[in-house]
KOLLUMTOR-941999 format. One line per field, with one value per residue (C-alpha): residue number from 1; x, y, z; residue in one letter; chain. Coordinates in nm, 3 decimals. Layout:
<mardos>
n: c(NUM,...)
px: c(X,...)
py: c(Y,...)
pz: c(Z,...)
res: c(A,...)
chain: c(A,...)
</mardos>
This chain:
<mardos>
n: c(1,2,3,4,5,6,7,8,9,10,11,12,13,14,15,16,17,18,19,20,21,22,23,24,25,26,27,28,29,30,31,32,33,34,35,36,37,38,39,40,41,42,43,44,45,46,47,48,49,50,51,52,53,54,55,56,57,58,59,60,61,62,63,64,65,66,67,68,69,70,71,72,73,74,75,76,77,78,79,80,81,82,83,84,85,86,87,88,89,90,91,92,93,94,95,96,97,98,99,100,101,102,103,104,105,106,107,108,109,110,111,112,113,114,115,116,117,118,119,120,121,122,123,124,125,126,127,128,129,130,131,132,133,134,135,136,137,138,139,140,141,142,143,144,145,146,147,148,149,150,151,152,153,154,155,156,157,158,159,160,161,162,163,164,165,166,167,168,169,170,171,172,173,174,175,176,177,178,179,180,181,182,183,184,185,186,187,188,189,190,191,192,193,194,195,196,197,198,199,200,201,202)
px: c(6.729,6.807,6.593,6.622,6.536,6.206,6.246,5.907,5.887,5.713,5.341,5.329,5.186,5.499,5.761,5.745,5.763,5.782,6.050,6.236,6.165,6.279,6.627,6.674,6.586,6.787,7.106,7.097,7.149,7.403,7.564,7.575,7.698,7.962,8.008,8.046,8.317,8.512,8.544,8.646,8.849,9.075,9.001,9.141,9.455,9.574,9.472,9.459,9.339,9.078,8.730,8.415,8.031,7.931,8.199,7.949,8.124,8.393,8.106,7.924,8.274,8.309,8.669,8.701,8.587,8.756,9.087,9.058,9.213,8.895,8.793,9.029,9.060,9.134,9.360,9.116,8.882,8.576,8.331,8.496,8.337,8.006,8.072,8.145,7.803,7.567,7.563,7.512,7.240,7.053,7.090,6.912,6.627,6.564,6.554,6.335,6.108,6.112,6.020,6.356,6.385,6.727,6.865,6.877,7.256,7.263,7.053,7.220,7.514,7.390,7.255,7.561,7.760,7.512,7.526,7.876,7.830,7.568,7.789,8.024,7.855,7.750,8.105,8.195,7.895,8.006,8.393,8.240,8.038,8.237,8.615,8.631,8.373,8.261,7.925,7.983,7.655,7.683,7.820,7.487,7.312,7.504,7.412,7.039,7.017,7.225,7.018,6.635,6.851,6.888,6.561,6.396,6.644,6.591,6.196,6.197,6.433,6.197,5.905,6.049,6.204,6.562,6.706,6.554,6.399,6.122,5.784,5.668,5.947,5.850,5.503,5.591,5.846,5.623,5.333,5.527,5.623,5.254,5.215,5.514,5.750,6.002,5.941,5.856,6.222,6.369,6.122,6.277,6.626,6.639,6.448,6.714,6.964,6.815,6.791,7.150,7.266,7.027,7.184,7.553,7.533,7.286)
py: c(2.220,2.580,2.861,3.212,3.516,3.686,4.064,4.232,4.625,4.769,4.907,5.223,5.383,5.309,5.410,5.830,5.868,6.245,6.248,6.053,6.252,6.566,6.383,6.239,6.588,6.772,6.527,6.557,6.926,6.882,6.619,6.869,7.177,6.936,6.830,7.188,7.320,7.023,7.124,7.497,7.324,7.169,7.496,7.729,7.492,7.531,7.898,8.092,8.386,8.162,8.402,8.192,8.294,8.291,8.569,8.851,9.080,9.067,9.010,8.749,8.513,8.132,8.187,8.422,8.114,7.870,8.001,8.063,7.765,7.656,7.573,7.289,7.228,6.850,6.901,6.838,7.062,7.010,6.946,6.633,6.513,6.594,6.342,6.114,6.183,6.244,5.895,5.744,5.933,5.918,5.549,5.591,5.773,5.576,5.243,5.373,5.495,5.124,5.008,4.893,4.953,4.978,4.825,5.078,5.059,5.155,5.469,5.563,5.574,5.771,6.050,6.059,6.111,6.344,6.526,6.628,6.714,6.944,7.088,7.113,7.289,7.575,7.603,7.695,7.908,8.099,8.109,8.268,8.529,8.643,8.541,8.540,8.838,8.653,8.403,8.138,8.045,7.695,7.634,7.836,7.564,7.246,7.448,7.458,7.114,6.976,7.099,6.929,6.605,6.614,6.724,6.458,6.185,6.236,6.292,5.929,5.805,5.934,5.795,5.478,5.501,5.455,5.593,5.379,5.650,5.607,5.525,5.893,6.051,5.879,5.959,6.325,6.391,6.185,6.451,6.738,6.621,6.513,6.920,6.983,7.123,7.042,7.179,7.513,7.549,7.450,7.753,7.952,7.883,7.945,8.261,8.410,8.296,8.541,8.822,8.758,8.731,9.028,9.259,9.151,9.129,9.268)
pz: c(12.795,12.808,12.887,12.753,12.977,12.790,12.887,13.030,13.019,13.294,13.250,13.092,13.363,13.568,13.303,13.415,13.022,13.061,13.279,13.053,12.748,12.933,13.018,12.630,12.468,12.755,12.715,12.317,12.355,12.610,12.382,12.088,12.264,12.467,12.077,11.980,12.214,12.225,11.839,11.971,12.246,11.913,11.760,12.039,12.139,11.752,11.723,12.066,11.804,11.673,11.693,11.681,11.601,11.959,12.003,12.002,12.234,12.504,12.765,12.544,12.418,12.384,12.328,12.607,12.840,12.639,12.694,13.091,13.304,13.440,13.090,13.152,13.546,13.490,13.243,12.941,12.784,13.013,12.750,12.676,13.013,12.837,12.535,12.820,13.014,12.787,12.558,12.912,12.983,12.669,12.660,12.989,12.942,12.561,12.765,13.096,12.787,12.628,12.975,13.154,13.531,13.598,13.964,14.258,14.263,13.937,13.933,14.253,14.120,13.821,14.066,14.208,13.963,13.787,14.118,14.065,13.688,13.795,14.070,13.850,13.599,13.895,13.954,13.590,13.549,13.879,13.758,13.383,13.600,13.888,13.772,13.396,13.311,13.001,12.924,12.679,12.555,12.466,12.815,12.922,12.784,12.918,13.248,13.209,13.029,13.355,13.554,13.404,13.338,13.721,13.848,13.616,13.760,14.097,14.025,13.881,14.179,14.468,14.302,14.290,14.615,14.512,14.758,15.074,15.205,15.520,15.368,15.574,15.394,15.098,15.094,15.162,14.898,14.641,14.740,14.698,14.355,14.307,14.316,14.058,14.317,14.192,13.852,14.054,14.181,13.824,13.690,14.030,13.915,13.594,13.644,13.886,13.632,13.356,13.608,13.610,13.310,13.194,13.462,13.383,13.028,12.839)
res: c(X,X,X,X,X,X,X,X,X,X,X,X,X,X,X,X,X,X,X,X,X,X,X,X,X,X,X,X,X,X,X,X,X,X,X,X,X,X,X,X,X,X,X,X,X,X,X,X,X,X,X,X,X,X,X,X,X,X,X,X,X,X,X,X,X,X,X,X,X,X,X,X,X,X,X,X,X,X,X,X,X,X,X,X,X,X,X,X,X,X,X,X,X,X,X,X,X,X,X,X,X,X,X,X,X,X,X,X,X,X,X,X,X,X,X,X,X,X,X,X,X,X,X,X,X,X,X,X,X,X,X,X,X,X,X,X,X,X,X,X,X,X,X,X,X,X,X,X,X,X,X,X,X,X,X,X,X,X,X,X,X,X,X,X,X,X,X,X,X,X,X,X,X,X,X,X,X,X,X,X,X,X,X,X,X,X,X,X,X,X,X,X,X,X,X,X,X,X,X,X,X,X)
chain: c(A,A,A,A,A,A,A,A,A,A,A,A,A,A,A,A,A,A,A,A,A,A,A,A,A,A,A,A,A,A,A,A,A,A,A,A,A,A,A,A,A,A,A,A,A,A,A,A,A,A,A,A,A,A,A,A,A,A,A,A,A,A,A,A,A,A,A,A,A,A,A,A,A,A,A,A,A,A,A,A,A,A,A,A,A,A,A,A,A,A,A,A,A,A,A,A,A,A,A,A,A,A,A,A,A,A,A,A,A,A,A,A,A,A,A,A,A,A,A,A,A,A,A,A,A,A,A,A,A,A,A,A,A,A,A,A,A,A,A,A,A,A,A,A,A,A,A,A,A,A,A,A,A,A,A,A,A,A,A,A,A,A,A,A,A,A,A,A,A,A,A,A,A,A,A,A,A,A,A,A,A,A,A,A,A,A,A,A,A,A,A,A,A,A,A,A,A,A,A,A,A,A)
</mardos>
């Protein structure tokens, strides 16, 4: 006589729904603008000449950005990466919401590897700013959505201890993002990422 597994979602109060949320919203975004200049990415490789509507000036050009090598370092457009990602993630964050607990090897990994997409994404935004004198805006926003999708992943992981750490460590980190932290240095870098952008290109 067979038996068949009966899945239990963990209590509500365990779930970090809001964490979650922030990671599905901030992935769909990414999803669309990854959706969006893969689309120019077609665009661009048929029509180097192509001009698009976030084109607003030579300082303010997706097609600027789009045609610079780093646009496609791994010989790709890059925002194909981001149709990769972002169904992962969203299927994520829409099952941690249902109540699924994922194992520890498996949301390791997914820092990880969400580790480099955000490092990557830093590296890009530093090449459009320093190197390539233009801001695309859509890759603006897979910058700043990167970014949340990573501070809510890693506040979920320390909660749950993921990552092994000490139980002083533990308690410690868990305090600090009992007092939103965290959220402070997300506020912090985005803010000094305006100032930026304001003095450069506005």
């Amino acid at each position: 006589m067979s038996t068949q597994a009966v899945f239990v979602p963990l209590p509500r109060q365990e779930r970090h729904v809001g964490a979650f949320v922030e990671m599905l919203i901030s992935s769909l975004l990414s999803l669309v603008a990854s959706l969006v200049l893969s689309a120019e990415a077609i665009t661009l490789a048929a029509n180097p000449d192509a001009v698009f509507s976030c084109d607003i000036s030579a300082k303010i050009s997706c097609s600027v950005v789009g045609t610079s090598w780093q646009a496609s370092l791994l010989g790709f457009p890059n925002a194909f990466l981001g149709l990769i990602a972002e169904p992962v993630v969203i299927t994520i964050a829409l099952a941690s919401i249902a109540g699924v607990c994922f194992p520890r090897w498996f949301m390791n990994a997914a820092q990880v590897v969400y580790a480099a997409g955000l490092v990557f994404a830093y590296w890009l935004l530093y090449e459009a700013y320093f190197n390539i004198g233009a801001l695309c805006p859509w890759c603006l926003l897979v910058t700043i959505t990167t970014t949340m999708v990573f501070a809510s992943m890693t506040r979920v992981n320390i909660y749950r201890n993921t990552f092994g750490l000490s139980e002083r460590l533990h308690a410690r980190l868990t305090r600090l993002l009992d007092l939103w932290i965290d959220q402070y240095i997300v506020i912090l870098v985005f803010a000094v990422l305006g100032a930026m952008i304001v003095v450069k290109y506005i």
